[in-house]
C-alpha positions in Angstrom: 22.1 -6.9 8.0 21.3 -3.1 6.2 18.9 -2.9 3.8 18.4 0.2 2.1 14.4 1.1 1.1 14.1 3.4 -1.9 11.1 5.1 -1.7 9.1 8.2 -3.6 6.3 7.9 -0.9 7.7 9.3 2.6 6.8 11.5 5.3 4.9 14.1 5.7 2.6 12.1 3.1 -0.3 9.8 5.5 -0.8 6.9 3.4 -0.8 3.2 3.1 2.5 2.9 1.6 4.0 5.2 4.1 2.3 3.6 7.1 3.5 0.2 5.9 7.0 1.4 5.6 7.3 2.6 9.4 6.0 -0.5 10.8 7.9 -2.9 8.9 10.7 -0.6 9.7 10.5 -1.0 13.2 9.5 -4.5 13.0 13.0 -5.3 11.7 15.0 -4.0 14.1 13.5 -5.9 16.6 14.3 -8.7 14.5 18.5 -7.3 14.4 18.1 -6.0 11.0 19.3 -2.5 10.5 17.1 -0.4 7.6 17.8 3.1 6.1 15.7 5.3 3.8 16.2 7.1 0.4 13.4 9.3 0.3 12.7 13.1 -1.5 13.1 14.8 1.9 16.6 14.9 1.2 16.5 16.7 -2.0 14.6 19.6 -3.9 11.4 18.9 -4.6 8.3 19.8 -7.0 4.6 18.9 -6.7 3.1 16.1 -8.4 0.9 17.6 -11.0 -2.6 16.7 -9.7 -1.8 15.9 -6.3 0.6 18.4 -4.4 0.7 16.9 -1.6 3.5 13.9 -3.2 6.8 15.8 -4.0 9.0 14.3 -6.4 12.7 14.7 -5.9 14.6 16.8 -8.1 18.3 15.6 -8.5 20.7 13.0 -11.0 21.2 9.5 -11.3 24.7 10.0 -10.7 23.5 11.6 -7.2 21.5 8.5 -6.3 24.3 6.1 -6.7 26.5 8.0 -4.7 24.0 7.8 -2.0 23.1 4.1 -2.3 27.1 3.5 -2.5 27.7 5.8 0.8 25.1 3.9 2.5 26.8 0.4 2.3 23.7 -1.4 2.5 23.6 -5.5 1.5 20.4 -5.4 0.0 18.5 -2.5 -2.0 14.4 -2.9 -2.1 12.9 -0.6 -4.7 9.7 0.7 -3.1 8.0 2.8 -5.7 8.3 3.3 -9.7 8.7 7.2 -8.9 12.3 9.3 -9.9 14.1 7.7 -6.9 13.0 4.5 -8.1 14.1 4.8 -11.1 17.0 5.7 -10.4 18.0 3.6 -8.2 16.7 0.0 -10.2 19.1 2.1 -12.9 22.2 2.2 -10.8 21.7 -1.8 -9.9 21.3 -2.9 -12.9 24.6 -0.9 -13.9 26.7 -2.6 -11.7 24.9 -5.8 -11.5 23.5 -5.7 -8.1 20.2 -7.6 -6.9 17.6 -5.9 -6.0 14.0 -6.3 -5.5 10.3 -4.4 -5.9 7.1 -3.8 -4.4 4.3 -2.9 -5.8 1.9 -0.7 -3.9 -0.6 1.2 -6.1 -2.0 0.4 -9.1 -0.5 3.2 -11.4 -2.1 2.4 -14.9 -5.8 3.0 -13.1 -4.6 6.0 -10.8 -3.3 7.4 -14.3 -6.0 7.0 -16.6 -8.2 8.6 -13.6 -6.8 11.6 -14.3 -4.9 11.6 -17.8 -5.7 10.5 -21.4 -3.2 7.4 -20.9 -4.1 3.9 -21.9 -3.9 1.6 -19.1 -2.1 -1.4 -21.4 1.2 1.5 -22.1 1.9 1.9 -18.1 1.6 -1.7 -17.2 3.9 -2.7 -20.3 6.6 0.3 -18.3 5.9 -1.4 -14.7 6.5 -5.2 -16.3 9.5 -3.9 -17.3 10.5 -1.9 -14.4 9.3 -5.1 -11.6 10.9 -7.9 -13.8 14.0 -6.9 -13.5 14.4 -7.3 -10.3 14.9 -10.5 -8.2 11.4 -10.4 -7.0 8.4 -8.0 -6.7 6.5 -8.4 -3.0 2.3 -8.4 -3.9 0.0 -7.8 -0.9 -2.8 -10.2 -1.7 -3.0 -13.4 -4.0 -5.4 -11.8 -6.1 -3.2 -9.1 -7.0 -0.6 -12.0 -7.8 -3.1 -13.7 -10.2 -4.1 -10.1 -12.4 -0.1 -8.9 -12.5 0.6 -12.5 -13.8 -1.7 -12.2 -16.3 -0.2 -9.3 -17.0 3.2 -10.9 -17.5 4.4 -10.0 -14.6 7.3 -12.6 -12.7 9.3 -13.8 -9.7 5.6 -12.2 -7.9 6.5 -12.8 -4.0 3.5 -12.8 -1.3 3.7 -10.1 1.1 0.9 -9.7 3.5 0.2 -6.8 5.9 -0.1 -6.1 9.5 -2.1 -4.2 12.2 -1.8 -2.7 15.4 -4.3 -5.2 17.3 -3.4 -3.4 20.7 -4.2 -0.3 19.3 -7.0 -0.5 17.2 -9.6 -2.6 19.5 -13.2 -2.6 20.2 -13.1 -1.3 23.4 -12.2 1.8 22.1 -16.3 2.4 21.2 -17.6 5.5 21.9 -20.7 7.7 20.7 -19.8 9.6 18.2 -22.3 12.5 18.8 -23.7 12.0 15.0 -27.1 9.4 14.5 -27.0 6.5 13.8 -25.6 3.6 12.0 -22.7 5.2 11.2 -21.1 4.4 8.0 -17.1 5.0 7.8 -15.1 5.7 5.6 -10.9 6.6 5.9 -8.3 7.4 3.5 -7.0 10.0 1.2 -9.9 12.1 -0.5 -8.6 11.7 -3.8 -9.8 10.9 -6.7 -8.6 7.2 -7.1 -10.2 6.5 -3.8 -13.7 6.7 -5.5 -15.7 8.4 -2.8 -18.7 9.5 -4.3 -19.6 6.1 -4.9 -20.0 6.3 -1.3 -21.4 9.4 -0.7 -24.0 8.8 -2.9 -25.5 6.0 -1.6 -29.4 6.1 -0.2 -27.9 4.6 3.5 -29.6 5.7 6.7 -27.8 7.3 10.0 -24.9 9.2 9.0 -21.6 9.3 6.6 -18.5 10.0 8.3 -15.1 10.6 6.3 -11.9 10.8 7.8 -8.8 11.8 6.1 -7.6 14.4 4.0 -6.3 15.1 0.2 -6.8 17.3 -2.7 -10.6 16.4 -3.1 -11.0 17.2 0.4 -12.8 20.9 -0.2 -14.4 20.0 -3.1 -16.7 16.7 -2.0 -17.1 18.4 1.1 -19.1 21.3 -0.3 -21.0 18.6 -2.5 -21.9 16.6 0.5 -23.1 18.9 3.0 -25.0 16.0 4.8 -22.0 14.3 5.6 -19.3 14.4 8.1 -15.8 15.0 6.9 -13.6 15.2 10.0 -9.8 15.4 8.4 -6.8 14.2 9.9 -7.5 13.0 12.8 -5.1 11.4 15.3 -4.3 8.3 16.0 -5.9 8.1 19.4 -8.8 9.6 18.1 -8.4 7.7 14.8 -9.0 4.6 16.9 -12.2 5.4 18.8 -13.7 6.8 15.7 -12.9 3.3 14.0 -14.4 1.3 16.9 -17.7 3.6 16.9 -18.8 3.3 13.3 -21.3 0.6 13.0 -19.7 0.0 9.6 -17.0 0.3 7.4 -17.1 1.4 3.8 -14.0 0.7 1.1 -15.2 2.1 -1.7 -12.0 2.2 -3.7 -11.9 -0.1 -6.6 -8.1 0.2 -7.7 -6.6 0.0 -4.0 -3.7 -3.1 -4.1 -4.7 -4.4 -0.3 -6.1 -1.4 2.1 -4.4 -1.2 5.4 -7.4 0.5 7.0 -9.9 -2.3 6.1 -7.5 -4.5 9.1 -7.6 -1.5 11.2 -11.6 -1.5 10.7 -11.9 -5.1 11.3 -9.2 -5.3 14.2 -11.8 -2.6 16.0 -14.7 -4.6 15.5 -16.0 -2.7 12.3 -17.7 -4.9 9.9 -16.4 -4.1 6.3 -18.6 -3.5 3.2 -16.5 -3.3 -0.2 -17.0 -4.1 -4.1 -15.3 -7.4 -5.2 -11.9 -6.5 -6.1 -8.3 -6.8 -4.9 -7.9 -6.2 -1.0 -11.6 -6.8 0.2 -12.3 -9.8 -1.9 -8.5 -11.2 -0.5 -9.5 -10.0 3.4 -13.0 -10.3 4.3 -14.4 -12.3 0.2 -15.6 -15.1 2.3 -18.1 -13.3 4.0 -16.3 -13.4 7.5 -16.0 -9.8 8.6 -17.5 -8.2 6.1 -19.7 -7.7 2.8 -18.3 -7.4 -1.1 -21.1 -6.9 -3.6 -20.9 -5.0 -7.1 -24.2 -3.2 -5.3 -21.7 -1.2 -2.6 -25.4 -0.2 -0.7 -26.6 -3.4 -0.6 -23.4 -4.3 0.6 -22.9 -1.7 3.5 -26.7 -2.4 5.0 -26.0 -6.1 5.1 -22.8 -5.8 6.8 -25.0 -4.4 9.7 -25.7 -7.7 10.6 -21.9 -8.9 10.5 -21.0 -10.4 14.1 -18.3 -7.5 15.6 -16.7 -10.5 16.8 -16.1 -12.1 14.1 -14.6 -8.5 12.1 -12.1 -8.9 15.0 -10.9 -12.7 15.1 -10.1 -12.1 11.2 -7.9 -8.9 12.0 -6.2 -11.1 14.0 -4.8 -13.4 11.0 -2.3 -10.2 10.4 0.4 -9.4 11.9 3.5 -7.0 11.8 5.7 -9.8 12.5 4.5 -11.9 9.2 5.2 -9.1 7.1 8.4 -8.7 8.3 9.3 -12.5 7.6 8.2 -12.5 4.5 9.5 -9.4 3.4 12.6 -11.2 4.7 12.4 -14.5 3.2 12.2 -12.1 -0.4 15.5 -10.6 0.5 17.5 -14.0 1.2 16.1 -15.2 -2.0 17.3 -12.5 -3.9 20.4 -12.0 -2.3 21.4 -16.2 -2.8 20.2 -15.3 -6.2 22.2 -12.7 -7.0 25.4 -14.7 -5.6 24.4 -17.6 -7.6 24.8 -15.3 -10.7 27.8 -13.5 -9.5 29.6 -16.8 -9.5 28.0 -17.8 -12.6 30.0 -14.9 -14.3 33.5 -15.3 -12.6 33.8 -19.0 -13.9 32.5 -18.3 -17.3 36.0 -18.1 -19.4 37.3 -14.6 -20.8 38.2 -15.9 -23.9 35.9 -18.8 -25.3 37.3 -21.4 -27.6 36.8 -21.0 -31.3 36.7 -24.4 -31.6 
């Protein structure tokens, strides 16, 4: 089987989206399934006002369906609600083939973060974008429960995975910086809520790792912390398994890869009480979730390293895969079931 991923997010961009895209691609292929990607690296390109570093492609629908039709796939998944995207869910539902979503980032908050735009307007465009479809994968159940709400349907589970191998407590070493060390990693962007971290009365030292357009900016603010940038993945690892904990302060994330990666190295995880955290570490295994993000990040001190690792190990590359695969067959037996629906339904109907 071929399945063709649509996607806005790709390469050189370092994100969750992007990360998740890679493993799962090489997941399936060790499962015999065959995936390509439409991305903008194939097209002209402008920045994203606010954030540069995403480049949005520059070409016609008419383009896009050329492309998808050249590839040949048997299944089309939508990634992102972004020009491709759009153009793409366009040319299936043109010629009436199945196709399904996922949905990676919470838009209507990233939005209204940075433009006068009422949250209620972009969810009422993503309902109609993600229903559409044959299914929409959701990374954690209590994402499931909001989009509902929201009216959102055909809301498929679709966990994540980690690198246990990789990211592993072994991987300790002293930082050079005094302690406890509090960590956090991601894009330093707006959306990402940082200075709810950085601000917090915590002893030992604040470390940041990652990069983005706030990147200059918070660093000047915050001279007493450490903002290391990109960092490799070798290094990536040891840094993870040296901070004594982790801090998510991001309040509009849909799951947060780097939480697992945390808890797989033995970091205990302190987070507010929202979608991701609560889903990964609510129950107070591996971690901490408070509304009071300090009170939070000094308990999780306490937090058995152990314990942060045996609940990494509930995820797993493989499971994603599955299920992202279980969504496809579903959509696909869906999409036959209506196809013969439509050839038995008589041209002319009887006027009487």
């Amino acid at each position: 089987m071929r399945i063709l991923m649509v996607t806005d997010a790709w390469k050189p961009q370092v994100n969750g989206v992007v990360h998740t895209l890679e493993r799962l691609s090489e997941t399936l292929q060790g499962l015999g399934i065959e995936t390509e990607f439409l991305t903008p690296n194939i097209f002209h390109t402008l920045p994203l006002p606010t954030y540069p570093d995403i480049r949005l492609a520059l070409t016609t629908p008419g383009n896009v369906a050329r492309l998808i039709e050249r590839a040949a796939a048997d299944h089309i998944h939508i990634v992102t609600e972004g020009p491709l995207g759009l153009m793409a869910r366009r040319y299936c539902r043109k010629v009436g083939r199945p196709f399904t979503t996922s949905y990676h980032t919470r838009f209507p908050e990233y939005l209204s973060a940075r433009l006068p735009v009422p949250e209620a307007w972009a969810y009422g465009w993503l309902r109609n974008f993600h229903n559409s479809g044959q299914g929409t994968l959701v990374a954690t159940q209590s994402l499931a429960d909001d989009l509902a709400e929201k009216g959102f349907n055909k809301l498929r589970p679709w966990t994540r995975g980690v690198d246990i191998e990789h990211f592993k407590p072994e991987k300790r070493r002293d930082l050079g910086f005094p302690g406890p060390i509090f960590l956090c990693v991601g894009r330093v962007a707006v959306e990402k809520n940082l200075p709810a971290f950085l601000d917090l009365d915590l002893p030992g030292s604040k470390v940041i790792v990652g990069d983005g357009p706030e990147f200059a900016r918070l660093k000047a603010k915050y001279p007493g912390a450490h903002f290391l940038g990109h960092q490799p993945s070798a290094r990536l690892a040891e840094i993870y398994a040296s901070a004594d904990v982790f801090v998510f302060p991001s309040r509009t994330d849909t799951f947060g890869n780097v939480i697992i990666e945390a808890l797989a190295s033995g970091t205990p995880v302190a987070a507010y009480p929202v979608t991701g955290p609560i889903d990964i570490v609510g129950d107070g295994v591996g971690g901490v979730v408070s509304d009071d993000l300090r009170a939070a990040a000094l308990a999780a001190l306490d937090v058995d390293r152990g314990e942060a690792r045996e609940r990494a190990l509930r995820y797993s590359w493989k499971t994603c895969a599955e299920m992202f695969m279980t969504t496809v067959h579903e959509a696909l037996a869906t999409g036959a079931e209506a196809h013969l629906r439509n050839t038995d339904r008589p041209l002319v109907q009887s006027a009487g």
